[in-house]
Structure formats: C-alpha cells, structure tokens
N, C-alpha and C positions, 0 to 999 in steps of 0.2 A: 288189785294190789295197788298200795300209794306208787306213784310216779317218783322214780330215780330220775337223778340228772340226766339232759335231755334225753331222757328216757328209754334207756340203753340198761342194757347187762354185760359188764364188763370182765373178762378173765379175771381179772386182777378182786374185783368183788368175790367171784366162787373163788378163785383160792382162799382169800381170805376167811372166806366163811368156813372151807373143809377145814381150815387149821385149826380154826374155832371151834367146830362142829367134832373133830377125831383127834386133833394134835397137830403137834406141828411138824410130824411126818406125813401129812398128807397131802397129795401134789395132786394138780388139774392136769389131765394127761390133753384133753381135747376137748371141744364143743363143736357141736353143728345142729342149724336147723332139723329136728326129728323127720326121718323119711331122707335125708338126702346124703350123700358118702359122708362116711367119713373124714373129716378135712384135718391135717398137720395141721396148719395156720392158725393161730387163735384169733379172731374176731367180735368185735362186740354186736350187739343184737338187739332189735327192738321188741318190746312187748307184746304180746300176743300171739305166739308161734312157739311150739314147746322146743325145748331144746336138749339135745341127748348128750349128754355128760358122760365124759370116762376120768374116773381119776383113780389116785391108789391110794390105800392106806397101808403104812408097815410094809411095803413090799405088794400089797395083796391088790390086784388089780377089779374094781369094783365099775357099774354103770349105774346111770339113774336117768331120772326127764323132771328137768326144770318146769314148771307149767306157770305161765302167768296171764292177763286177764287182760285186753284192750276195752277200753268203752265201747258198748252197742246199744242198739236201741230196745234189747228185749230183757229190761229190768236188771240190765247190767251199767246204765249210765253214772250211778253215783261210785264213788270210791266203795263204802258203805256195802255196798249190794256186792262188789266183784272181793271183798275181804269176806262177806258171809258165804260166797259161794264155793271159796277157796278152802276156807274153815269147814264148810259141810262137806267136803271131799275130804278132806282128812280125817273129818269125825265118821266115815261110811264108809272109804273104803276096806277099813282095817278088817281082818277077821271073816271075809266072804272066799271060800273055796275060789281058785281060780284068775281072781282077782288081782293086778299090782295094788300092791302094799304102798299104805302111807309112809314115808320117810320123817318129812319135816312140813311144819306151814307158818310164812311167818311175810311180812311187809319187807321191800325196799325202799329205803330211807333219801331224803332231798339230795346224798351224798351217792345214792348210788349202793349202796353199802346191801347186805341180804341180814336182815336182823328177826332170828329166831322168833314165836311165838312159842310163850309156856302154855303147856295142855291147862285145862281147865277154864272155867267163867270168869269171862273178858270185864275188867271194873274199867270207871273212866272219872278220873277228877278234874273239879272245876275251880274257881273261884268261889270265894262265898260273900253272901249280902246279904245286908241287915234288911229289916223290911214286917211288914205285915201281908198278908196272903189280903187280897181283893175280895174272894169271897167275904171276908168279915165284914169290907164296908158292905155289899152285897146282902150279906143277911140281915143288919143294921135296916141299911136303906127300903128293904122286903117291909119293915114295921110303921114306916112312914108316909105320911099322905105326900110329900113333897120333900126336893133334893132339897140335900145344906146346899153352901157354897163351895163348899170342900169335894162332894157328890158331884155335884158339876164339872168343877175342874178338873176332876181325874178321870172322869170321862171323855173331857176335851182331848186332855191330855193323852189318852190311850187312842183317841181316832188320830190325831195328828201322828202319836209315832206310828201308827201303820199305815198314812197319807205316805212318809218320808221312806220307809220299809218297801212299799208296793212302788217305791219310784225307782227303782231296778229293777231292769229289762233282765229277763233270761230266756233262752232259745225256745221257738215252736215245741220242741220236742219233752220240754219238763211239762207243758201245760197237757199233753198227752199223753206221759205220764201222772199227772195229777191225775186227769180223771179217773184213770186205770183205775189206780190205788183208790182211789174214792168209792169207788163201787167193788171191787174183785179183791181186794188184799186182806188180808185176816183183820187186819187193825179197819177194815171200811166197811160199807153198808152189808157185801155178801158175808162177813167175817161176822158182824154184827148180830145179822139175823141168825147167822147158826148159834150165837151165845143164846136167844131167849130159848128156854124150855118149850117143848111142845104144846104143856097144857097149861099157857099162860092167857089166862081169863082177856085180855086184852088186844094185844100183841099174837093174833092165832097164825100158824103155819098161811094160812091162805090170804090172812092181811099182809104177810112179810113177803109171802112170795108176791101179791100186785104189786107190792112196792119194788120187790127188786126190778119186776118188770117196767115199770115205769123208770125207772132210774138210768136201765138200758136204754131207754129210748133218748133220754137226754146226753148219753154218753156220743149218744151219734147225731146229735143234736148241737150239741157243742165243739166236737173235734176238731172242726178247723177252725175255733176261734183261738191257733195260736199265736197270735201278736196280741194276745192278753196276755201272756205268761208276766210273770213280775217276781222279785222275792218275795217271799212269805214263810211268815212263822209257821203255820201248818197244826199247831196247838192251844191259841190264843186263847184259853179259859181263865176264869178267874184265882184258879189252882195255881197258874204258873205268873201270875203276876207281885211284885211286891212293892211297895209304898212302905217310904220311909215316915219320919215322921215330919220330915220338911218338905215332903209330898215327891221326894226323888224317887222315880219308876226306874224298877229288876226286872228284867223279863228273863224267865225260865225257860227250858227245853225247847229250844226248836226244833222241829222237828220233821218226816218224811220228806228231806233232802230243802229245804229250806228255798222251792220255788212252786211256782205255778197259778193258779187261779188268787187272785185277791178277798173274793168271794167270801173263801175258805174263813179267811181272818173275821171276818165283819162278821160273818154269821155265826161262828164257835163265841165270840164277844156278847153280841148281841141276845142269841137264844138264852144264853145264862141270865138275862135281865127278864124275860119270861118263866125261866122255869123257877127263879129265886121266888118271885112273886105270886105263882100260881102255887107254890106251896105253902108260902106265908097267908094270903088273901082270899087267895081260891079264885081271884081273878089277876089279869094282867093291869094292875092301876097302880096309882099310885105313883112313890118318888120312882121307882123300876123305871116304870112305866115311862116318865120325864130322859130318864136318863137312853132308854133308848132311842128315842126322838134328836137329843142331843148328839147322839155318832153316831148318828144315822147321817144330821142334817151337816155338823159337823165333816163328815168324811165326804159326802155328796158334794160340796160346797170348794172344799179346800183341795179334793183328789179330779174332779171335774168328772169321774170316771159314773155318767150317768149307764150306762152300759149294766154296770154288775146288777140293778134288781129283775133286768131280762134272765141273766145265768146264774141265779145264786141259789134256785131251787133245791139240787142233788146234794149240794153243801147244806142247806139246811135239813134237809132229810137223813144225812150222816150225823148233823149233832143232835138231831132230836130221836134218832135212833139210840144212843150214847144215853143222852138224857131220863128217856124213857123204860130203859135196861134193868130187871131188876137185878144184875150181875153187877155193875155197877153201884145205882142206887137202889138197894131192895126197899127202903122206908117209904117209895114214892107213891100216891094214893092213887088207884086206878083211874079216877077221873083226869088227872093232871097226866099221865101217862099218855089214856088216850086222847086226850086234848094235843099234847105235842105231837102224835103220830098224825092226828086230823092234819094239821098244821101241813106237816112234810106232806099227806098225801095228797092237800087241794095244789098245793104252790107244782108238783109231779106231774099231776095231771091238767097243766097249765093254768093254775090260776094266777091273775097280775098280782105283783108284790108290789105294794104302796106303803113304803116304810112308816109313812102318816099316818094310816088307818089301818094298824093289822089285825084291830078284832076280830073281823068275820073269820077267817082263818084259822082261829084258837079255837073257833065254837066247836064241843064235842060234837061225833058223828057218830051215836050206839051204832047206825046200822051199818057200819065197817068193824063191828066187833067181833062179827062172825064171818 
C-alpha cells in the first residue's frame, strides 16, 4: 500500500473513511492489533499488522480487519508489487465457500487519509511528448553504409543520459531482485520461453530449456554483485524513445521498479542496433553497426563502469529472447532469429564480450537448432 504520513493508521482516518464508505452514521467503535484484546483506547498503528476494527452502522454493530502491506524482501519491495498483492486478494477472495469476504481495496494517501479503489482495470496518465519513435531513425540507418551526423549524436546522446541515470546508487537488494525478475518473472527469460510454441523450427524446447539452464547459473554467479545496483530504465528500446525535431530526447516507460543492474540499459539499446540490421542486411554492418561502437565506447569511456561486459550476458539473453520471439516479432527470418539466440547462448556459456568485435558471436549455430 502507498505509505501515509509517518506511516501510521489513524482513528481519525477509519472514521472518516466509514462515513465515506456507509454515511455519516457510522462510528469507529475500536481498533487493535488482530489476535490481541480488545482495547477501549484508540491508538494509531503502523503498517504491517492487520488490524481488527469494530464500528457501527445505523445502530448495527459490525467488525472487519484492516490489512496492509510493509516492505519485504520477497517481491513485495516496490509500492507497485504490495498494491498488486492487495488487488489480488480482493479479486480472489470473493465467492470461495468458507472464505472471509473482500469488503474494500484501495491506497493510503501522503495525508494519511484510506482512499477507496473503483473495481475494475487500473488506467494511469502521463504527460505527453512530441517526438519521433527511434526505431524510425533505426530503420533509416538499417539502409545505410554509414551514420549521418545526426546518427551519431543521438547515440551519444542516449549513452550519456544513461552514463547520468546509472549514476544513482540503489540498495544491494534491487540488484537481487533485478536478477530474479530477469530470469523467473513472466515478463523475463522463464516467462519468455514459455511464450515460443513448442514446434518452433528454431527456438526448440531443449534450446530454451539449455538456456534457462545456463542463465541460472549466472543468477548465482552474479548475486553478490550488489554494489552494482544503480537506477535503471529497465526498457530502454528504440520503442520508447522520442526525438524531437531539435534532437530533444522523451523517454517512455520505465519500467520493473526503475533499479538494478546497468547492464540491462546498454544491452535492450544496443541489441536493437543488431537486430535492426540483421533484418535489413542480413548482416550486422553498416551505419547500425557504427553506431553501436559509438555507446558502446561512449558509455565505457564517460561511465568508467569497465565491470558491465563481465555481467551483461543474462541481460543480453532476455533481449534477444524478446527479439527472437515470434509472439512478439512473427515476420522475423529464421536465420536472424537464430543468429540472436547464438549470440545469448555463447556470451551464457561464457564467452568474453569485446564490445569491439562482436561478430563471432552473431555467427549462426544450425547445430543448437535441435
């Protein structure tokens, strides 16, 4: 649940909500910590501990249990995660023999205040920005032997803002959940593989499952590199980027709680400069080809962070997973496909990443096709 003022539930909050919620004949008779007497005295109460409410409506004397959410370590850290967890209990409990019934589900507000949620799918508005989607210089640049100047710049331009992004620090514990989510979450590599079909010519059950295996192994390979944690966009594709026409950068959706591995960025950026151009060309050359050289050398240079082509493997195997997908991209040619799964499977099964020279690495591998 969002965090009330210093983080408390206050009588004075549930009354106001019962007058809200029944009228304003409805009185808070008590509260106490769930499981312990009874108590006359009203008291305010911290988060995390359900709380057993008596109040009345019309006379009619009624109980409930307030339930709210503390941060933990087990996929409950983001706001985000403890308001879906909240939400799924109200969407499940209703209706089960035996079961307490949902009443209400909804956020406490910076005020302290308990502010209802309306049933039904959650919208959420933004701001809006003018802009061109990157992709389009990306498809542009896919036909060319060599960047404009314009190519260049915006490349510089997109390593620097994530040079100045990944320069905030965030706790050990997001960069282990980064990985988590990286490999195990429906949106990550195990998620991934259950999207392609069984009898996908390419991509077979027993290529996806070496990989997930391989992938584990770097999870544990990684773990205690948390004093890498950093913020991160966590979606950095050419989808969610916008350039104006005086070359002012939009960045769209950040996204899966906005920290952890750096990695992530560079490599969702980066691969899209491979997969643009292996559709165009058939190979990785060309201006692509320039430009990722440029934030590559760029980000290496200005972030010092020589570190990431040691860890940036599992990251690259989640976007070329992505990539590769025909649920995603169904028009993508089987070569190009499995050219980007080669890619993720030598860098897994540790091959050195030399941002300089990544051909060898692109080379198809028929004999991991089956």
């Amino acid at each position: 649940m969002g965090q009330g003022r210093d983080n408390i539930i206050t009588p004075d909050a549930i009354g106001r909500y019962l007058r809200a919620a029944y009228g304003a004949r409805a009185r808070l008779l008590g509260m106490a910590p769930l499981g312990l007497e009874t108590q006359e005295g009203l008291k305010a109460y911290g988060y995390g501990r359900p709380l057993h409410v008596r109040y009345e409506v019309d006379g009619e004397r009624r109980e409930a249990v307030l339930r709210t959410m503390a941060p933990d370590p087990f996929g409950h850290d983001r706001r985000s995660d403890r308001v879906g967890a909240l939400v799924g209990a109200y969407d499940t409990f209703g209706g089960v023999a035996g079961h307490v019934q949902p009443l209400a589900v909804g956020t406490i507000d910076a005020d302290g205040q308990l502010v209802p949620l309306a049933s039904g799918e959650p919208f959420f508005l933004t701001t809006y920005a003018p802009g061109t989607l990157y992709a389009r210089d990306l498809g542009a640049a896919a036909e060319r032997e060599h960047a404009t100047p314009r190519d260049l710049g915006r490349a510089v331009r997109l390593a620097r803002w994530l040079v100045d992004l990944h320069a905030g620090r965030e706790p050990a514990g997001a960069y282990a959940r980064d990985l988590r989510d990286t490999l195990g979450s429906g949106e990550g590599i195990f998620g991934l593989c259950d999207s392609y079909p069984a009898d996908d010519p390419v991509a077979t059950p027993a290529r996806l499952e070496a990989l997930e295996r391989a992938a584990v192994g770097w999870r544990w390979r990684l773990r205690d590199r948390g004093a890498r944690a950093r913020r991160t966009h966590g979606d950095f594709h050419p989808f969610n980027l916008l350039f104006d026409d005086d070359d002012h950068l939009t960045v769209l959706d950040m996204s899966r709680g906005g920290a952890g591995e750096p990695a992530d960025d560079v490599a969702c950026l980066t691969l899209n400069y491979v997969f643009f151009a292996l559709r165009t060309r058939g190979a990785f050359t060309g201006a692509l080809r320039e430009l990722w050289g440029v934030v590559w050398q760029t980000y290496l240079e200005e972030s010092g962070d020589r570190a990431i082509t040691e860890v940036v493997a599992p990251w690259f195997a989640w976007r070329a997973l992505v990539l590769a997908s025909p649920v995603w991209y169904p028009d993508v040619a089987d070569d190009v496909r499995n050219r980007l799964l080669s890619f993720a499977e030598r860098l897994l099964d540790g091959a050195t990443f030399d941002p300089s020279h990544p051909e060898p690495l692109l080379e198809a591998a028929p004999e991991r096709r089956s």
